[in-house]
ZAPAGU-204467 format. One record per residue (C-alpha): residue in three letters; x, y, z. Coordinates in steps of 0.5 Angstrom, whole numbers, padded with zeros to 4 digits, always signed. Example, Ala and Ser with C-alpha at 12.3 -4.5 7.8 and 13.67 -1.06 7.14 Angstrom:
<atoms>
ALA+0025-0009+0016/SER+0027-0002+0014/
</atoms>
This chain:
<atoms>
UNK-0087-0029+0082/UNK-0086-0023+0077/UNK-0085-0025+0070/UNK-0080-0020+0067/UNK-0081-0021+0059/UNK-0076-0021+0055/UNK-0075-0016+0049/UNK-0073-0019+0043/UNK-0068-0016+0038/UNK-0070-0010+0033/UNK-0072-0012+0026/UNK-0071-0010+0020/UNK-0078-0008+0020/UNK-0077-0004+0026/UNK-0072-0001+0023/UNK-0076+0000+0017/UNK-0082+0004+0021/UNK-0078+0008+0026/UNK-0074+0012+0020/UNK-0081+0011+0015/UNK-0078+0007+0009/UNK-0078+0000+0006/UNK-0076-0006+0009/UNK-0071-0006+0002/UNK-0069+0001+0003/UNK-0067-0002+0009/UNK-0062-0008+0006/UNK-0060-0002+0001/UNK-0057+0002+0006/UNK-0053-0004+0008/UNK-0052-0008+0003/UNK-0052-0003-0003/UNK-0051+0004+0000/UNK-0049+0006-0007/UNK-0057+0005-0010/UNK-0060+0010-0004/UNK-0058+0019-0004/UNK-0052+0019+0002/UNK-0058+0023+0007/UNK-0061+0016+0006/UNK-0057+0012+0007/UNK-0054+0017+0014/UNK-0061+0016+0017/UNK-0062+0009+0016/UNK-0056+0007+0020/UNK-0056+0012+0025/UNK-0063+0010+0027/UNK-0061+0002+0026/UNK-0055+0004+0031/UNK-0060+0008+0036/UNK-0064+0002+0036/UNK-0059-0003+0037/UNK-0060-0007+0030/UNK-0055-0011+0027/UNK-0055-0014+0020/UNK-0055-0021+0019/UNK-0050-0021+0014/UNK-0050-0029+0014/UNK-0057-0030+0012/UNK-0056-0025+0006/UNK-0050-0027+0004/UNK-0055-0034+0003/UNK-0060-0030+0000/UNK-0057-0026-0005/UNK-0050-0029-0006/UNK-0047-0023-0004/UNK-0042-0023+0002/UNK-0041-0016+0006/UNK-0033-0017+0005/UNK-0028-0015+0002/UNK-0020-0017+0002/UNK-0014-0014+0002/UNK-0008-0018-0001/UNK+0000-0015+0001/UNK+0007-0018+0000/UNK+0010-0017+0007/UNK+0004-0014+0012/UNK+0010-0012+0017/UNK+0013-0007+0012/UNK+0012-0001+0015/UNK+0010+0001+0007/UNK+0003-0003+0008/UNK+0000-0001+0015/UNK-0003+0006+0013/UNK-0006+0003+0007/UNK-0009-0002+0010/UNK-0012+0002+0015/UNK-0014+0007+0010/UNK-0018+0003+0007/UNK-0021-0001+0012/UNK-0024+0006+0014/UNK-0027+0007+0008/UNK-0030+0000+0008/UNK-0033+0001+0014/UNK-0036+0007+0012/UNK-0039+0002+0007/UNK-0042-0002+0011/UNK-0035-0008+0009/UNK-0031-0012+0013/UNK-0024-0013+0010/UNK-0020-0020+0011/UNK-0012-0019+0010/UNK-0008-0024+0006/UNK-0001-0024+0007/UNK+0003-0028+0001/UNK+0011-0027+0004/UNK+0013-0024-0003/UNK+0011-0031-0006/UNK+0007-0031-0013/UNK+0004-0038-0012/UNK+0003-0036-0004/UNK-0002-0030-0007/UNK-0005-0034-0012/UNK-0007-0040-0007/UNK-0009-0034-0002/UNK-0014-0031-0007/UNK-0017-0037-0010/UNK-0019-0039-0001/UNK-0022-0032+0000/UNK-0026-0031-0007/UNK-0031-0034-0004/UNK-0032-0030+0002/UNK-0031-0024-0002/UNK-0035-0020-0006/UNK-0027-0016-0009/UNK-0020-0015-0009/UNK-0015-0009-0007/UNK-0008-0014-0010/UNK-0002-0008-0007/UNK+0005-0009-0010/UNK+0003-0017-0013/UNK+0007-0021-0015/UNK+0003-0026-0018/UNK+0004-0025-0027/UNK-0001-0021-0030/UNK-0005-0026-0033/UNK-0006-0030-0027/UNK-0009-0023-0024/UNK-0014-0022-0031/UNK-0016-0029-0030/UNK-0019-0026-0022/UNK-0020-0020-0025/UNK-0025-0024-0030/UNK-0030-0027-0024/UNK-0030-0020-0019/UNK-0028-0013-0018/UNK-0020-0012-0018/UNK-0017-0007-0016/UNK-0009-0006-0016/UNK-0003-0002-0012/UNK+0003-0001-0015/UNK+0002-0005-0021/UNK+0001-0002-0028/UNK-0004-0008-0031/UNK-0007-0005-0038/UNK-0015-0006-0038/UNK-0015-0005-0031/UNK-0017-0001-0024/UNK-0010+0001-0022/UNK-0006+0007-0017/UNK-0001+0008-0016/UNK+0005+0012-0012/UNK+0010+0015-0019/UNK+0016+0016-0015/UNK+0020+0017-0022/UNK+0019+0025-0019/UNK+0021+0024-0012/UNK+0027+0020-0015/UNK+0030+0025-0020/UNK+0029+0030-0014/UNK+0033+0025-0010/UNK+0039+0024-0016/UNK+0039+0033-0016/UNK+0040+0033-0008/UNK+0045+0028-0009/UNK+0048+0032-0015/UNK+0048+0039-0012/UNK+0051+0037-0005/UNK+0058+0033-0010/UNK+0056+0026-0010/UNK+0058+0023-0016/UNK+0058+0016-0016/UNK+0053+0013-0013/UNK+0049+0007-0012/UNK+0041+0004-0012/UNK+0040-0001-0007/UNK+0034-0006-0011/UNK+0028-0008-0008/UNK+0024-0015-0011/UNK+0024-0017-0018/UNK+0017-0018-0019/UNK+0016-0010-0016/UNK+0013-0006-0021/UNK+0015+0000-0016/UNK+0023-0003-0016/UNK+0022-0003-0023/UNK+0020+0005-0024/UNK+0025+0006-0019/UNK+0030+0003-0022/UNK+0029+0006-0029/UNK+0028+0014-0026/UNK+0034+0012-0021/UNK+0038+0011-0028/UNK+0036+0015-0033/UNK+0037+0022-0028/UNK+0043+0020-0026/UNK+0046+0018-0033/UNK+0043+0025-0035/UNK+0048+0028-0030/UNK+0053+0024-0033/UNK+0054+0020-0026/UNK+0058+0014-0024/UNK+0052+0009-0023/UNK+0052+0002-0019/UNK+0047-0002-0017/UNK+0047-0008-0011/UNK+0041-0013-0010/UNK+0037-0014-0003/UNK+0035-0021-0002/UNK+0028-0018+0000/UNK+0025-0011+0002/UNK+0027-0012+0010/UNK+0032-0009+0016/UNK+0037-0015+0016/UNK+0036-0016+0008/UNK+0040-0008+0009/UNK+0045-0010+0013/UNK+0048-0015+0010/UNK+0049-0011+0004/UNK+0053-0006+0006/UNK+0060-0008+0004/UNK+0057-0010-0002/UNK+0054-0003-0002/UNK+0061+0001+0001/UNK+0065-0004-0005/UNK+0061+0001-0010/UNK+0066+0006-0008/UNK+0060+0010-0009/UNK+0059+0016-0004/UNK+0051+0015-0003/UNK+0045+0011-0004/UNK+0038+0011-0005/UNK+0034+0005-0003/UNK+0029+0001-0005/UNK+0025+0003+0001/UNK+0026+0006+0008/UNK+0026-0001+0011/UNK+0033-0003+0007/UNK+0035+0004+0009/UNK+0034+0003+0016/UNK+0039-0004+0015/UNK+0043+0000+0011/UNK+0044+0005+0017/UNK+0045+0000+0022/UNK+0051-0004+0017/UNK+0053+0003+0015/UNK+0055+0004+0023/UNK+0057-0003+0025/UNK+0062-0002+0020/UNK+0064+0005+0023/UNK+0062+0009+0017/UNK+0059+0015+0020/UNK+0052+0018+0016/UNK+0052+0023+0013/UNK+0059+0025+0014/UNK+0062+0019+0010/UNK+0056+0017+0006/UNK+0050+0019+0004/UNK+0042+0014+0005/UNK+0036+0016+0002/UNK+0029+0012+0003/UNK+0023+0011-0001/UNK+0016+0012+0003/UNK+0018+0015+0008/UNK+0015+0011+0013/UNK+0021+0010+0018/UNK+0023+0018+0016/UNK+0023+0020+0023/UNK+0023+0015+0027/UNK+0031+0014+0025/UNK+0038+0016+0027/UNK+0040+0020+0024/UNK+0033+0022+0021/UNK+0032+0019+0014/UNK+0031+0023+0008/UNK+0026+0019+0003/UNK+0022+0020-0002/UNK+0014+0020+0000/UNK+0009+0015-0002/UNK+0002+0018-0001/UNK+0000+0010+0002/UNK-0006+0013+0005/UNK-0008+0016+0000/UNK-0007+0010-0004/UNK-0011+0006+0000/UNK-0017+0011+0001/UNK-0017+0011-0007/UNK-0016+0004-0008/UNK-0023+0002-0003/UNK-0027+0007-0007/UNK-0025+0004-0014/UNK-0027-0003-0011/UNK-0034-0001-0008/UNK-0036+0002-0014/UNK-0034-0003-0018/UNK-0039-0008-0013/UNK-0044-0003-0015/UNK-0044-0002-0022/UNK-0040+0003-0023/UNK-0033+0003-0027/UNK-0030-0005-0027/UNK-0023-0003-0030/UNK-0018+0001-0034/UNK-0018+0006-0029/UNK-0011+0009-0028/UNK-0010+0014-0022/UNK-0003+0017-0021/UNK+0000+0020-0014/UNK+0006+0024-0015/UNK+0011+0024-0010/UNK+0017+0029-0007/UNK+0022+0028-0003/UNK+0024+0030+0004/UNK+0031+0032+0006/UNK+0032+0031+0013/UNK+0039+0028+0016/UNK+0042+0023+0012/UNK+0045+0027+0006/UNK+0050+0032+0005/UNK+0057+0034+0002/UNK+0060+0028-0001/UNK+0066+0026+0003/UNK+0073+0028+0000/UNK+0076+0021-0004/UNK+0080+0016-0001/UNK+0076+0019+0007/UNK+0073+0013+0007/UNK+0074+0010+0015/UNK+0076+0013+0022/
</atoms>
């Protein structure tokens, strides 16, 4: 009988003498990529692939107190807002050599925190986007490891976030210029950083340009939590909205139909983020928000705060614009308001 001699599992060692490094080099090109030149790092892996290596992260997280993992924290992970944040940065970490664990906190502080405090252990970092827990509940986290926020302007710490007062104001001209002159914002969380600036921007724009303001309160940032507002909307008496997100103005929409007003004919939406922009009917209007690009900026603060680097009062600001598609236009003469 022939004996078939099973091979066994490439080495760190084995990895070590193909690319003609040390054993540390090695655990660096994984653990601690940032210590070693990029052309290292590039070689290394790319012959641990080729042989077939796989680090064994739970040994080294035994060894060196350090674990591989980091985590992403969001309010609503089905807003359409979230998806290519974390996408994005999920990329960037795997780039890394980091796996991402997703919290969910349902819009809830106390959620948050308890969702924090069970995965510190597992994580070396944070990336916190829109929380809503109090700033000292986020300095204390802060306090033990990396933290990284999104969306939420906490001084002394490693922040990004999407400015929207310029898409906002862009938003109150457009409106302007077609002849709205009154108009209403419907409002996201109170807890939100990005529906306080919103609200502010949508404010102070409007008052410069003397128009008749109002403002209605959506329970959460969802589609149904849109639709349920429309009358308390359309009793304004304002000729168009602008919504604290795309998914209330999909809601909006939709109430807006069921309650037979056409759009944009007898009233006017427009979205924030522009994630739902295209994929409405009519096409919405919206104000972008760079989410990818918060996300790709947002790992690499906190891979380079794990590494050493810069842990805190790092303030890194998108601007925003707006896009008109087939929500808005020419507001409707007064007392038009139904079929």
């Amino acid at each position: 009988m022939t004996h078939v001699k099973k091979s066994s599992p490439p080495t760190i060692s084995d990895v070590a003498l193909a690319a003609g490094v040390s054993r540390a080099t090695v655990s660096r090109a994984f653990g601690r990529p940032g210590l070693l030149s990029q052309a290292t790092v590039e070689r290394v892996q790319k012959i641990a692939t080729t042989l077939g290596y796989t680090p064994n992260q739970t040994a080294r997280a035994l060894s060196t107190g350090r674990h591989t993992n980091i985590a992403i924290v969001v309010p609503d992970v089905a807003n359409p807002f979230f998806p290519p944040l974390i996408r994005a940065a999920q990329a960037g970490a795997d780039v890394a050599g980091y796996s991402v664990f997703l919290g969910d906190s349902d819009e809830d502080a106390a959620r948050e925190q308890t969702l924090v405090q069970r995965l510190a252990l597992q994580v070396e970092g944070f990336i916190l986007a829109s929380s809503r827990m109090p700033d000292e509940q986020i300095q204390a986290v802060a306090a033990r490891q990396p933290v990284v926020l999104v969306n939420r302007d906490t001084s002394g710490m490693a922040r990004v976030l999407i400015d929207t007062a310029a898409g906002i104001e862009a938003a109150v001209e457009h409106l302007f210029e077609l002849g709205h002159t009154a108009v209403v914002y419907v409002s996201g969380p109170a807890a939100s950083w990005s529906d306080q600036e919103r609200r502010r921007a949508f404010r102070s724009a409007t008052r410069r340009r003397g128009m008749t303001i109002s403002s209605v309160a959506a329970s959460r940032p969802t589609f149904e939590a849109g639709r349920k507002v429309t009358a308390e909307v359309l009793a304004t008496g304002a000729t168009g909205a602008i919504t604290f997100d795309d998914l209330v103005a999909h809601g909006l929409l939709a109430g807006l139909l069921e309650a037979k007003i056409s759009v944009p004919e007898q009233f006017s939406v427009i979205g924030c983020d522009d994630v739902l922009g295209a994929s409405t009917y009519p096409a919405l209007t919206s104000v972008s928000a760079r989410c990818e690009a918060a996300g790709q900026i947002a790992v690499e603060l906190l891979i380079n705060a794990m590494h050493g680097g810069q842990k805190s009062d790092v303030r890194c600001v998108l601007e925003t614009r707006l896009v008109v598609r087939a929500t808005t236009a020419v507001a409707r003469k007064p007392g038009r308001r139904g079929r």
